[in-house]
C-alpha positions in Angstrom: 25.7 51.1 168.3 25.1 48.4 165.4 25.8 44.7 166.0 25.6 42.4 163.7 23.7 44.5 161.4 21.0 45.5 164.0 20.5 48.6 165.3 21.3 48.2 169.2 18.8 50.2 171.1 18.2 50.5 174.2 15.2 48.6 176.1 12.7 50.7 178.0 12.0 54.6 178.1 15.4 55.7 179.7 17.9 57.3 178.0 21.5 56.0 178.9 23.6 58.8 177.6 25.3 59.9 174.1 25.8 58.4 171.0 29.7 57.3 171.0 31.3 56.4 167.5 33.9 53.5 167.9 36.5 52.1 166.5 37.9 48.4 166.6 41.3 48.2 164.6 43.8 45.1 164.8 43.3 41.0 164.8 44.5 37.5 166.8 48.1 38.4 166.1 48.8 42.1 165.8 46.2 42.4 169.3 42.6 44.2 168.7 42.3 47.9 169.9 38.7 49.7 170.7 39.2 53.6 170.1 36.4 55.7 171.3 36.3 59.3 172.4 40.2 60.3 172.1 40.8 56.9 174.1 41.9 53.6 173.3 41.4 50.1 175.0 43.4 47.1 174.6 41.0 44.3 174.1 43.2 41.3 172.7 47.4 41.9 173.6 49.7 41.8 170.9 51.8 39.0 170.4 55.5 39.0 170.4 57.7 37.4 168.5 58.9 35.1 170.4 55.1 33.4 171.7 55.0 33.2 167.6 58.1 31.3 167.6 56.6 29.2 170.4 53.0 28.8 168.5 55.0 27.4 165.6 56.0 24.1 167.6 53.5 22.0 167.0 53.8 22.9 163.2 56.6 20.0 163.4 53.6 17.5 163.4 52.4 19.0 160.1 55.9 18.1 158.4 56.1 14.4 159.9 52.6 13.5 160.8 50.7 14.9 157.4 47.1 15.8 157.6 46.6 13.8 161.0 50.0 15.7 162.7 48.5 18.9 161.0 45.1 18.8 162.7 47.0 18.3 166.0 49.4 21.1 165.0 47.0 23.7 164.2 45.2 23.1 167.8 48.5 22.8 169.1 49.3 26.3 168.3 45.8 27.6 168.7 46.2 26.8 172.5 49.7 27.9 173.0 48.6 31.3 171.1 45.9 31.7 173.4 46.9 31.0 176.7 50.6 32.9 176.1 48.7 36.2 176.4 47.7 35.1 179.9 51.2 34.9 181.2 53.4 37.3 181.7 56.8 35.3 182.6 58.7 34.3 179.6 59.9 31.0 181.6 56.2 29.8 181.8 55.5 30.6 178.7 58.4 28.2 177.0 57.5 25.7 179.3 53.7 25.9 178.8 54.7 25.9 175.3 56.4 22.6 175.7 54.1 21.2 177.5 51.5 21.8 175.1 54.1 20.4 172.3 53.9 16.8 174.2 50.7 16.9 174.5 49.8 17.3 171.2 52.6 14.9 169.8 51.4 12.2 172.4 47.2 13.1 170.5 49.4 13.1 167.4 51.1 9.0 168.2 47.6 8.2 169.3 45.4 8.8 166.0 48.5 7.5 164.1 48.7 4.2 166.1 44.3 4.5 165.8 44.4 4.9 161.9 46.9 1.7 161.2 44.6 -0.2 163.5 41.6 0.3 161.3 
C-alpha cells in the first residue's frame, strides 16, 4: 500500500498477508467507494437530492449578505452536508437543516451588526 507517496510497509519481521490492489472511486457529493478483491465498501454515502437542496439554504446569505453572508453560507452548508449523512429520517434532516439555517443567519446579523460598528 502507498500513502502519500510512501511506500507503507509493515514494521517488524512478520508478514501480515497479501498484497491487495485497491481502488477508491467517487467524492463529498457523489459518496467515495473502496473496491478491493471483487468487493466494494461504502466509505462516504451518497447524497441525495434533496440534503443538496437542503445544503443550498444557507446560500441565501451569499445573495443578501455578500462576502460576510457568503462565508457564513459556505459553513452553513458544509455542516448541513456533513451531518445529513448521519441521519437517516428525512424529518430531522429538514429540521436540522433549518436549524443550522438560523444559526448561521443569526452569525450572519452578528458580523454585519460587528462590521458597521467598526
Amino acid at each position: 500500500m502507498i500513502i502519500r507517496s510512501i511506500d507503507a510497509k509493515p514494521r517488524g519481521k512478520e508478514n501480515y498477508g497479501e498484497e491487495v490492489e485497491f481502488t477508491l472511486k467517487g467524492n463529498e457529493i457523489l459518496g467515495m467507494q473502496l473496491y478491493f478483491n471483487d468487493c466494494s465498501v461504502t466509505i462516504l454515502k451518497k447524497i441525495n437530492a434533496f440534503e443538496i437542496v437542503l445544503s443550498a439554504l444557507p446560500l441565501a446569505l451569499a445573495v443578501i449578505g455578500g462576502l460576510i453572508g457568503g462565508i457564513c453560507a459556505v459553513a452553513g452548508m458544509e455542516v448541513i452536508i456533513s451531518f445529513c449523512r448521519k441521519f437517516e429520517n428525512v424529518f430531522t434532516k429538514l429540521l436540522f437543516s433549518i436549524a443550522v439555517y438560523l444559526i448561521f443567519t443569526g452569525l450572519w446579523y452578528f458580523f454585519a451588526i460587528l462590521d458597521n460598528m467598526l
